[in-house]
Structure formats: C-alpha cells, structure tokens
N, C-alpha and C positions, 0 to 999 in steps of 0.2 A: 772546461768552463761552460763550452756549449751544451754540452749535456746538463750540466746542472742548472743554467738556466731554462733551460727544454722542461727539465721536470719540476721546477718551483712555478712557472708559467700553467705545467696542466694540473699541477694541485690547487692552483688557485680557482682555474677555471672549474674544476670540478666542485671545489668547495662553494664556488659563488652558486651554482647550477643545484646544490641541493636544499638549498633555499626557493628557488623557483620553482623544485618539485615538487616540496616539503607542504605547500599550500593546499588546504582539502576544502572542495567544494560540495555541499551539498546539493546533489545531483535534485531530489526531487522539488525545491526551491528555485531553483536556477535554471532547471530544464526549460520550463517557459517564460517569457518574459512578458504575453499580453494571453486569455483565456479567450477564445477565439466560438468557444460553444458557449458562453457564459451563459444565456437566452435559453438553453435548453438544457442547464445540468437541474438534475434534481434532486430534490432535496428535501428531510422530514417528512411526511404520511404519506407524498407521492412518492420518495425515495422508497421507504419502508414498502409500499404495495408493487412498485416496479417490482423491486428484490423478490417478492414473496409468491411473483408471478410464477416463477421458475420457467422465464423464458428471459433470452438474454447472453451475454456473456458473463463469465462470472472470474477473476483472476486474484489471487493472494499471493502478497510477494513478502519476501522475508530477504533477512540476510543469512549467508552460510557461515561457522563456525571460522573458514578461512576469512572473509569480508566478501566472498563473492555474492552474486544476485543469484536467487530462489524465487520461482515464478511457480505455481500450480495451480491449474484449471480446478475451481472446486465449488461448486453450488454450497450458497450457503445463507442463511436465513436472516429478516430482520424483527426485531421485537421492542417495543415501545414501554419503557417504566419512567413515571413522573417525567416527563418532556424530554427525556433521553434516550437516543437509540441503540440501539447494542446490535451487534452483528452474533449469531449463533453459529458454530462448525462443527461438525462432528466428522472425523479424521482419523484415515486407518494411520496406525504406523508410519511415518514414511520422514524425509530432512523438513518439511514443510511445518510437520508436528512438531519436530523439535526442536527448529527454529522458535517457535510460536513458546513454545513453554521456554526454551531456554531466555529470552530477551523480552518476552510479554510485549510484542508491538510488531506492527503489522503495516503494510498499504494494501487496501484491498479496493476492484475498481470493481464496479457495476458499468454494465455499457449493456443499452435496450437495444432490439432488434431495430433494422432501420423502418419508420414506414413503410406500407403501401401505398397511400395516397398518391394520387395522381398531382406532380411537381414536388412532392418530399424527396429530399435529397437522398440520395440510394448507401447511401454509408451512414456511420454509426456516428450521434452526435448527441445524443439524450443519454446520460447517466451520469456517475460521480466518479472521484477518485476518493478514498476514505481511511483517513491513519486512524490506525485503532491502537487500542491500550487494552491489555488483557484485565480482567476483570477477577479479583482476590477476592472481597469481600464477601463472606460466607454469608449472612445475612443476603446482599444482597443479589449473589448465585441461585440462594432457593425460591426467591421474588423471580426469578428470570428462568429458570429448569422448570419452569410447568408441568413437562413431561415427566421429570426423574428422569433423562441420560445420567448413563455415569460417563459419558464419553463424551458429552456436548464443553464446548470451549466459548466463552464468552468474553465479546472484547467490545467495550465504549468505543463507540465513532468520537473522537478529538478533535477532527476538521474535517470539512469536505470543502469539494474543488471541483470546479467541471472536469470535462473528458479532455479539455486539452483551448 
C-alpha cells in the first residue's frame, strides 16, 4: 500500500510540474522590462546612415530548425522605399540563410562603435534591435534590388527597440 501511494503521490507531483513547465515565454519581450539606452537608440534616416556606415557591430539572429538560437556576425545594408526601411543581406550558404528563408523573420541588432569624445561613455549604447519580416513581393523586390543581386534577401524592419 506504501508503494502505491509513493507512486500516485509522484505522478501527481509530476503531472502538476508539467503545467509549470509547459508555460512559453517570449524571451525577446520579456527580456527587458525598462530600455535603459532609450535616449540614444536610433532610428529611420539616422538608423539607415549609421547601418550604411559599415562601421559598427552588426548581429542577425534566427532560430534553428531544432528551436535553438542562431546568431551571425554579418554586415548588412539599409534602404529607404515610401517611408519604409528594409534591411538588405547577401549570404553565403550557411544555417543563418536558411533559417532566414525557412521562417522569413529575423532580429537583427545594429550597435554603433562607442564614442571618442572626451566623457562619452566607453561602451556601446547607440543603435537598435530590429524584427524583420522577409520581404515576397516581386513588385516590390525589383523597387528594392537596384543592383540586380540574385542573392540579395530583403526584410521590412516591423519594430525597433533600443540596445537594451
């Protein structure tokens, strides 16, 4: 009898417990709860010419096919059509790409080099964080491929958010 209350006791406990695990938090939402750089993220034409500096940090993150986290360092460009800005990437082969095509959506951060000024604070605090959405529409690919890439990937910025 001791035994089978022992283990009606650890199926309940277990049952109760996959309820508490079962909860999914969306990490990029939740991660912070106040923006601490608000004053210095930036944003539309300043956003756009930081980017296009190509000086900076530059970081695209994806999910992997398992749900784990994809991060890759990749210079990547910004471009302005009718008051919207689009992120441009052109991408060897690699889980980063096919993240990007498999799920069409992305967070990509910009983070500007820190000042020199004499009392600028010596770490990174000017740039965005930036969800993107891949960008279908054939029409408005050839408006945005100026160049003709056939390898260029194009994704709408959806939100921006300071550095943190």
């Amino acid at each position: 009898m001791k035994k089978l209350l022992a283990l009606v006791c650890a199926l309940v406990l277990s049952l109760s417990m996959t309820a508490v695990l079962a909860e999914e938090t969306d990490a990029f939402t939740s991660a912070s709860v106040a923006s601490y750089y608000a004053d210095s993220a930036l944003t539309g034409d300043d956003l756009m010419n930081a980017i296009n500096s190509f000086s900076g940090t530059y970081l695209v993150c994806t999910t992997n096919p398992d749900g784990t986290a994809n991060a890759g360092v990749f210079i990547f460009a910004c471009v302005k059509n009718e008051d919207k800005y689009y992120i441009q990437m052109g991408l060897a082969e690699n889980q980063t790409k096919q993240n990007l095509l498999r799920t069409g959506e992305a967070l990509a951060v910009y983070a500007a080099n820190p000042s020199t000024e004499e009392g600028a604070k010596p770490y990174i605090t000017a740039g965005a964080r930036m969800v993107l959405q891949q960008v279908t529409d054939e029409e408005l690919l050839k408006v945005l491929n100026v160049k003709g890439s056939e390898t260029a990937l194009f994704f709408e910025i959806t939100e921006i958010k300071p550095l943190g």
